[in-house]
PATI-516624 format. One line per field, with one value per residue (C-alpha): z, x, y; residue in one letter. Coordinates in steps of 0.5 Angstrom, whole numbers, plus 500, padded with zeros to 3 digits. Layout:
BEGIN
Z <- [Z / ...]
X <- [X / ...]
Y <- [Y / ...]
aa <- [A / ...]
END
This chain:
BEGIN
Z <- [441 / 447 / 450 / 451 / 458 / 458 / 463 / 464 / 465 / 471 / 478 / 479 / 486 / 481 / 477 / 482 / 487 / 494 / 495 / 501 / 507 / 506 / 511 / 509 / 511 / 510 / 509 / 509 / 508 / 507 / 502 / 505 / 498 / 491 / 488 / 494 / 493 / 487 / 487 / 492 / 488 / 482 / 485 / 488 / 482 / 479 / 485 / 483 / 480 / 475 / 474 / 468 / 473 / 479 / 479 / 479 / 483 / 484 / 491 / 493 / 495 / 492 / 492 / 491 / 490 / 492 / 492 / 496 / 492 / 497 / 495 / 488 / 490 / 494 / 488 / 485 / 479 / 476 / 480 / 473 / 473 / 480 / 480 / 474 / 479 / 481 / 488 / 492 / 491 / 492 / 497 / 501 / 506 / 512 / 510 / 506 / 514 / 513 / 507 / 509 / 515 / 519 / 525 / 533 / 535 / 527 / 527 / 523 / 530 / 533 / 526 / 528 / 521 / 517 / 512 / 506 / 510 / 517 / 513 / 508 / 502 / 499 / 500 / 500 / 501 / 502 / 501 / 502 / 503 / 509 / 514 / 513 / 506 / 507 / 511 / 506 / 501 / 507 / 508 / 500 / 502 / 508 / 503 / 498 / 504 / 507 / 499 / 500 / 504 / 501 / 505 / 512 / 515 / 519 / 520 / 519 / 520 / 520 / 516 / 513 / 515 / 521 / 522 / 522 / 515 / 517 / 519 / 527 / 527 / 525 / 518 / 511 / 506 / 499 / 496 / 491 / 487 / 479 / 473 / 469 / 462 / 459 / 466 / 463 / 464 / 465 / 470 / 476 / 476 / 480 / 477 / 472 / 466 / 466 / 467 / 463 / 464 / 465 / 472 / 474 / 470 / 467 / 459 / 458 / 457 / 463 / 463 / 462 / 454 / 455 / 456 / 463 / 463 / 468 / 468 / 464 / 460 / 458 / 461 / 468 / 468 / 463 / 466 / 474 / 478 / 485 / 492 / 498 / 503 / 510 / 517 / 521 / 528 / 530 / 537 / 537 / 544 / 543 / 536 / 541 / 546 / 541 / 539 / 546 / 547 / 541 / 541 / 547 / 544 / 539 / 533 / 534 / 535 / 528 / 525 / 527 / 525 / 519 / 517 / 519 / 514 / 509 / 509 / 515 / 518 / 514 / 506 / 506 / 503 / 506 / 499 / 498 / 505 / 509 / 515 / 516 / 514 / 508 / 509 / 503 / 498 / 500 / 496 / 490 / 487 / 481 / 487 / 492 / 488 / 484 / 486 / 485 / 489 / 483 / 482 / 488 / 494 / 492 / 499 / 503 / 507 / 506 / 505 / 509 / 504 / 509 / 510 / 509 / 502 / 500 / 501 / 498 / 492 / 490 / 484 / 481 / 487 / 483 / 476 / 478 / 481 / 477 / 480 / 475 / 481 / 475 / 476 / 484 / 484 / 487 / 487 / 495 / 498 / 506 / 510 / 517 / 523 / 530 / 535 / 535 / 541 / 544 / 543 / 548 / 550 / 552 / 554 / 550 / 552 / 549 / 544 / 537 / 531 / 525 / 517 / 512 / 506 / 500 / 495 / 488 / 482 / 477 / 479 / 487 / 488 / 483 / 486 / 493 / 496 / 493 / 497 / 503 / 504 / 501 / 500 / 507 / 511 / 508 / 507 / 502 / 496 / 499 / 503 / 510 / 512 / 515 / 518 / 517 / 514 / 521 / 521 / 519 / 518 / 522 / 529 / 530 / 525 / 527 / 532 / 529 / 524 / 520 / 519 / 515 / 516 / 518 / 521 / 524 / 522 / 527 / 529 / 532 / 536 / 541 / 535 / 538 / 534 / 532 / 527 / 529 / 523 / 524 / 518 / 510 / 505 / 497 / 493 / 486 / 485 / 477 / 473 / 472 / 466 / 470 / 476 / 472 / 470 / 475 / 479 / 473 / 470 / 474 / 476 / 471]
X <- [512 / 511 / 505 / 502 / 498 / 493 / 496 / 490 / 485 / 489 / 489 / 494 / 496 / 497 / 503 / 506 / 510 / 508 / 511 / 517 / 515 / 508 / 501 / 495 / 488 / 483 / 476 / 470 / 463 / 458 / 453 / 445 / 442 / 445 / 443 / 445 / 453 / 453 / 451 / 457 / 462 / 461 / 464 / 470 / 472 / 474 / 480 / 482 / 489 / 492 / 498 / 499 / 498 / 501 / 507 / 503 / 496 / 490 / 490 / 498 / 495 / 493 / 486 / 483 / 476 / 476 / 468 / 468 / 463 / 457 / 459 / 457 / 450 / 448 / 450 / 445 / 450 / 446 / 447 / 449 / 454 / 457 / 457 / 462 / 467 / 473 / 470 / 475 / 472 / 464 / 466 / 471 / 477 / 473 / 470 / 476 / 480 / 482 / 486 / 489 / 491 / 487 / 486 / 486 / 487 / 487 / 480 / 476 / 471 / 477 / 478 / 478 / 478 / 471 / 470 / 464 / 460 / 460 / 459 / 465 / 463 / 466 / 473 / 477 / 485 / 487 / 495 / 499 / 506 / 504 / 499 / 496 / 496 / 492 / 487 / 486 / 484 / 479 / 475 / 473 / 470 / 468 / 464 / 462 / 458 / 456 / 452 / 448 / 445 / 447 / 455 / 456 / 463 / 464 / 471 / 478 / 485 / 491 / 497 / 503 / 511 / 514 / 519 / 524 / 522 / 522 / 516 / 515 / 520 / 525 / 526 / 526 / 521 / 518 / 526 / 524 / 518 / 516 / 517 / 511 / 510 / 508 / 509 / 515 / 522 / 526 / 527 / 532 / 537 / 534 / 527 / 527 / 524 / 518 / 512 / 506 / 502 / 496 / 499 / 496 / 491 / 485 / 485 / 492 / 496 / 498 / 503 / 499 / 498 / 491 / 487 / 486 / 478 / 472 / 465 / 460 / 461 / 469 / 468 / 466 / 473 / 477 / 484 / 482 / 484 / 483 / 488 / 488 / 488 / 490 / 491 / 497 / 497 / 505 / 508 / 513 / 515 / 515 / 520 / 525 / 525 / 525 / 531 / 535 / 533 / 536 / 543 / 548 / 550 / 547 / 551 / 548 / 540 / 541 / 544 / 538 / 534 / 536 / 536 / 529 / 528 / 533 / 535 / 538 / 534 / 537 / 534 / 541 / 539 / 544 / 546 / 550 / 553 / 552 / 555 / 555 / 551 / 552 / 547 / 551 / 547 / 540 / 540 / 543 / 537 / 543 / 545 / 540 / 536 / 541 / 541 / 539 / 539 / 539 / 547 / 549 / 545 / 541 / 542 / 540 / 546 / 546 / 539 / 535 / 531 / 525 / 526 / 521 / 524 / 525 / 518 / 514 / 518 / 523 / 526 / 530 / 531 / 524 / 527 / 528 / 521 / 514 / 512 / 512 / 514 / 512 / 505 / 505 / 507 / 504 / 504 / 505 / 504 / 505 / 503 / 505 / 500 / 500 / 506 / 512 / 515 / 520 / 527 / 529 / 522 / 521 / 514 / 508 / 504 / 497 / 497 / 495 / 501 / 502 / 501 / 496 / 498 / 495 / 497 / 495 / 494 / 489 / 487 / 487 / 486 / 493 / 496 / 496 / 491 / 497 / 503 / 499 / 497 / 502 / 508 / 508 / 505 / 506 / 514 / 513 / 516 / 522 / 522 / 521 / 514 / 509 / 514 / 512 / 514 / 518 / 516 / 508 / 507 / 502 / 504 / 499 / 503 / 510 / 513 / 521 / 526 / 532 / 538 / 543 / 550 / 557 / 558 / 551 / 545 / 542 / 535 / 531 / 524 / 518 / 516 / 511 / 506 / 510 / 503 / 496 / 490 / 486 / 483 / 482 / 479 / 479 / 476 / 475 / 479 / 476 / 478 / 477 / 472 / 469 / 468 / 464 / 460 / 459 / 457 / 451 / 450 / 450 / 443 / 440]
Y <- [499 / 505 / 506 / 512 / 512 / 518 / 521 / 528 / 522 / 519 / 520 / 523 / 518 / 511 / 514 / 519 / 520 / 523 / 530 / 529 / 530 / 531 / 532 / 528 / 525 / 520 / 522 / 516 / 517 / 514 / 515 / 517 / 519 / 518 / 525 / 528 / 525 / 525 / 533 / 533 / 529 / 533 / 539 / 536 / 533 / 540 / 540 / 531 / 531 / 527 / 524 / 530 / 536 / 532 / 537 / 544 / 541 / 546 / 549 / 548 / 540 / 533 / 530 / 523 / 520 / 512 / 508 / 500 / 496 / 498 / 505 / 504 / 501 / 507 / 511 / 508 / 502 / 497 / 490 / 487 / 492 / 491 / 483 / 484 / 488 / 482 / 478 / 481 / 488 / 485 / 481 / 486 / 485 / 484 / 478 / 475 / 475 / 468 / 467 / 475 / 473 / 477 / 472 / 474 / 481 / 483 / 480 / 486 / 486 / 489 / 495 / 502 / 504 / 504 / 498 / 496 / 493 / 498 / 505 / 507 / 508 / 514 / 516 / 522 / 522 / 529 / 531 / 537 / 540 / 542 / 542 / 549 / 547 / 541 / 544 / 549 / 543 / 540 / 546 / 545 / 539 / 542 / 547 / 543 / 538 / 544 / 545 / 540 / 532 / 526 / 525 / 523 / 523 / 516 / 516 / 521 / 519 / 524 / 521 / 524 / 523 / 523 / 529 / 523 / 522 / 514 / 510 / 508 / 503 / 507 / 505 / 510 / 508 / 508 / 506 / 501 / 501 / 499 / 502 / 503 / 503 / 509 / 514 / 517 / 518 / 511 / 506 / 506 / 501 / 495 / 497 / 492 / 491 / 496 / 493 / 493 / 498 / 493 / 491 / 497 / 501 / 499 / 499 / 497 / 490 / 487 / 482 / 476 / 480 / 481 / 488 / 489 / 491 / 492 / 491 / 496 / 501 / 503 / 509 / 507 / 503 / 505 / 508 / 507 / 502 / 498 / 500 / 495 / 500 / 497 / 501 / 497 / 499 / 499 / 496 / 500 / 498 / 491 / 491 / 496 / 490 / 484 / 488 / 489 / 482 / 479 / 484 / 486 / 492 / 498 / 496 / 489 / 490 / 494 / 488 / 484 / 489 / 490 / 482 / 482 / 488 / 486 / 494 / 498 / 503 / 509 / 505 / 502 / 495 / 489 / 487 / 493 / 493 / 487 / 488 / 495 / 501 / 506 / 512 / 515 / 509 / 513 / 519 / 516 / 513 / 511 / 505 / 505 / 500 / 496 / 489 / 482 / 476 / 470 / 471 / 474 / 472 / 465 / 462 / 469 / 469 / 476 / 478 / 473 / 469 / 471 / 477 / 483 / 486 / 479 / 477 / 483 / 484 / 477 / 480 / 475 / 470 / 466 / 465 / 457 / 457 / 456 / 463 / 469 / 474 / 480 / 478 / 479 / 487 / 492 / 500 / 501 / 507 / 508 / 514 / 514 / 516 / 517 / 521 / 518 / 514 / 518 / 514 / 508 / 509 / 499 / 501 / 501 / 508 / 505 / 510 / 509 / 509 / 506 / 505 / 506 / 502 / 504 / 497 / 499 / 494 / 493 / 486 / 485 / 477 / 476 / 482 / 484 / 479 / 474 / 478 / 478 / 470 / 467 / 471 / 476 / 470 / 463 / 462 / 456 / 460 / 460 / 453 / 456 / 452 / 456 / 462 / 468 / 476 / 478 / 485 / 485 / 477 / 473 / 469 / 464 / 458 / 460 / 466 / 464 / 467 / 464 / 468 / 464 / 464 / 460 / 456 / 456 / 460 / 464 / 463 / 468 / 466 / 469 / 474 / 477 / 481 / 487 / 490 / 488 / 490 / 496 / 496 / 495 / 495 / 494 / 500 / 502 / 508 / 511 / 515 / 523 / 521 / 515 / 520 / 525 / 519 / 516 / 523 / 524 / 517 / 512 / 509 / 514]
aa <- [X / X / X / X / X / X / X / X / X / X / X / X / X / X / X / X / X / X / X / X / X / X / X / X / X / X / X / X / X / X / X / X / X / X / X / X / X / X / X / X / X / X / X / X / X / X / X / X / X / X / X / X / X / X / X / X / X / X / X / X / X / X / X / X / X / X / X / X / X / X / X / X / X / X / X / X / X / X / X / X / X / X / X / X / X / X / X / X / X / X / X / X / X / X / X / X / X / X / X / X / X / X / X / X / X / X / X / X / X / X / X / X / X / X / X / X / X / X / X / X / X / X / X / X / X / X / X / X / X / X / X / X / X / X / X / X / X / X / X / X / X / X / X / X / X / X / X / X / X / X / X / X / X / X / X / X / X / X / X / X / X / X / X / X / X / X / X / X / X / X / X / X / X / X / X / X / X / X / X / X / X / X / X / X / X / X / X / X / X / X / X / X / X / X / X / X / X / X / X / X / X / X / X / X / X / X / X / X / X / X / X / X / X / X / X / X / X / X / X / X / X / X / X / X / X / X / X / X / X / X / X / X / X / X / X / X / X / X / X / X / X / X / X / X / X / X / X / X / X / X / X / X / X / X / X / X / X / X / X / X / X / X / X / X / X / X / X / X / X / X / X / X / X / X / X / X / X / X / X / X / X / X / X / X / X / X / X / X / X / X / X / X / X / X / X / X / X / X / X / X / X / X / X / X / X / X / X / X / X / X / X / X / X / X / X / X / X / X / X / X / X / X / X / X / X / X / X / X / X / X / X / X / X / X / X / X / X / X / X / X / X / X / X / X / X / X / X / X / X / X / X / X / X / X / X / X / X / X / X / X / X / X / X / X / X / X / X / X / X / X / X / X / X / X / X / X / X / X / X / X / X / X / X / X / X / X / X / X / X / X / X / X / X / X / X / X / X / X / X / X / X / X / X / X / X / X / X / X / X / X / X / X / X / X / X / X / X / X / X / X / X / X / X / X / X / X / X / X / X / X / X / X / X / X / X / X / X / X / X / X / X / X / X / X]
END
């Protein structure tokens, strides 16, 4: 039986791609009266897209409201209400550092970035084809918190792909994603058996079979979501010299990057073409994508077993295992910030560059807080002790990474911390009908 997603009631970020390149900012605010924010958010939810209209967006440019959980209070939702919303979202990121990993210099007394507890409570992520048109979409909102009180903006971070059309270490993103039941159209090879739409929208049947829901009213919940935002500032020096020092000749360091990945820097996943890149694999969306690991790769001597795509998104390679790798999936989207590095560049320049990563899943404890602690951080579900992802795991139980092969593996020490957390939160992304009721009901 297909499912019929209502695709007019859903922003439009949930389902759809991001336009390619595309220039983007994230707004935080904080709430200082309800009546006024709401006022304010009711103008702006005229200019939100759904996933329907994602394709022919108001103003040539994309916009998105979010709320953290001290952002529904301000606005006024009842304390029952709020104590239903899952603990991770009540409680936020920032005071669940331990079992997220973010220890040390990812401590959340070193964030730069806003969170629940320090000011952020309403989001706007702005998103356009260019920058004039993005800057034409922010001076709505400009207009709009020029209308009235009740918004202070506490934090603004530019994002957006890089001319180069890859992340700060060199590596195209956003290849390998889910296929959800009900977006339309039909899976890619690789993607596997669509998801259930639960698994990322409220109201709908997740993959356990039961109805995905949230507290209150259907209508606050209905057809919205949760995304984990995190801010991950990159080392870019660092990661160019770990490679130089573990690889005598240009050919050499890509190999050892890619095997930290589990793809080439141009997308090319190593299952495809384990000794050599093949950029002529990243366009074709027919074969980019289609592999497996259960068959073809059980041990990992082509993609590591602990490498960064093997970690996240498992696929097939947990079939033997108790853990159901369909119940951890999240849609990721990644935004890079900051100025390049020049090329060859082995010094850090004190400048601040990186990612913004937007995980979103309908249950954040069974899906993102779950990749991260125990798939990017721990390794004892691919018996790998207490080693870490390679590319953005913590360093403070293990600073090593096995590549397998024959005769002898290969083992590679000293990783230093290529990514520190600069910022996180877990927020409640609505739907358009949810918005509205939130604007005028909430608290009333």
């Amino acid at each position: 039986m297909s499912v019929a997603l209502d695709l007019a009631d859903i922003q439009g970020t949930v389902l759809r791609n991001r336009p390619m390149p595309y220039f983007g900012a994230y707004l935080l605010f904080r709430v200082d009266d309800a009546d006024g924010a709401k006022a304010l958010i009711r103008r702006l939810i005229p200019h939100v897209d759904s996933a329907q209209d994602w394709d022919d967006p108001a103003d040539e440019a994309w916009i998105n409201i979010v709320f953290t959980c001290e952002g529904l209070r301000r606005l006024g939702l009842a304390e029952d209400i709020v104590e239903g919303f899952p603990i991770e979202f009540r409680q936020g990121m920032a005071a669940r550092k331990a079992y997220l990993g973010d220890v040390g210099a990812s401590d959340p007394e070193h964030w730069d970035m806003p969170h629940g507890r320090v000011g952020f409570h309403v989001g706007l992520f702005v998103m356009a084809p260019s920058q004039a048109a993005r800057d034409d979409k922010l001076a709505i909102g400009h207009a709009a918190l020029g209308a009235g009180h009740g918004l202070t903006l506490v934090g603004r971070l530019d994002v957006g792909v890089p001319p180069t059309l890859r992340e700060h270490f060199g590596f195209a993103d956003g290849i390998s994603r889910p296929f959800i039941e009900g977006e339309g159209g039909s899976p890619l090879p690789g993607q596997g058996a669509p998801m259930k739409a639960g698994e990322f929208v409220l109201g709908y049947e997740n993959e356990l079979g039961v109805l995905a829901t949230g507290p209150g009213p259907e209508v606050l919940w209905r057809n919205g979501t949760y995304i984990a935002i995190r801010k991950i500032r990159q080392d870019v020096a660092a990661f160019r010299a770990f490679l130089r020092a573990n690889g005598q000749t240009r050919e050499e360091q890509e190999f050892v990057a890619a095997k930290m990945m589990g793809r080439w820097r141009s997308g090319c996943p190593l299952a495809l073409a384990p000794t050599a890149d093949d950029p002529s694999l990243v366009p074709d969306k027919q074969r980019n994508n289609a592999f497996g690991y259960y068959d073809d790769d059980p041990d990992g001597r082509i993609t590591p077993v602990g490498c960064h795509i093997r970690r996240v998104n498992p696929r097939d390679a947990l079939k033997d295992s108790i853990t159901d790798a369909r119940l951890h999936r999240v849609l990721r989207r990644g935004s890079a910030y900051g100025p390049l590095l020049p090329e060859d560049v082995l010094d850090d320049d004190g400048v601040d560059r990186g990612i913004v990563l937007a995980m979103i899943n309908a249950n954040p404890g069974r899906q993102f807080e779950f990749v991260q602690a125990q798939w990017v951080n721990d390794g004892d579900f691919i018996s790998q002790g207490s080693r870490s992802d390679p590319i953005v795991g913590r360093r403070d139980r293990a600073d090593d990474f096995l590549v397998p092969a024959r005769p002898v593996r290969r083992r590679l020490t000293g990783l230093p911390d290529f990514t520190v957390t600069r910022g996180g939160e877990h927020v409640f992304l609505p739907s358009l009908t949810g918005l509205r009721w939130l604007a005028r009901a909430a608290g009333s």
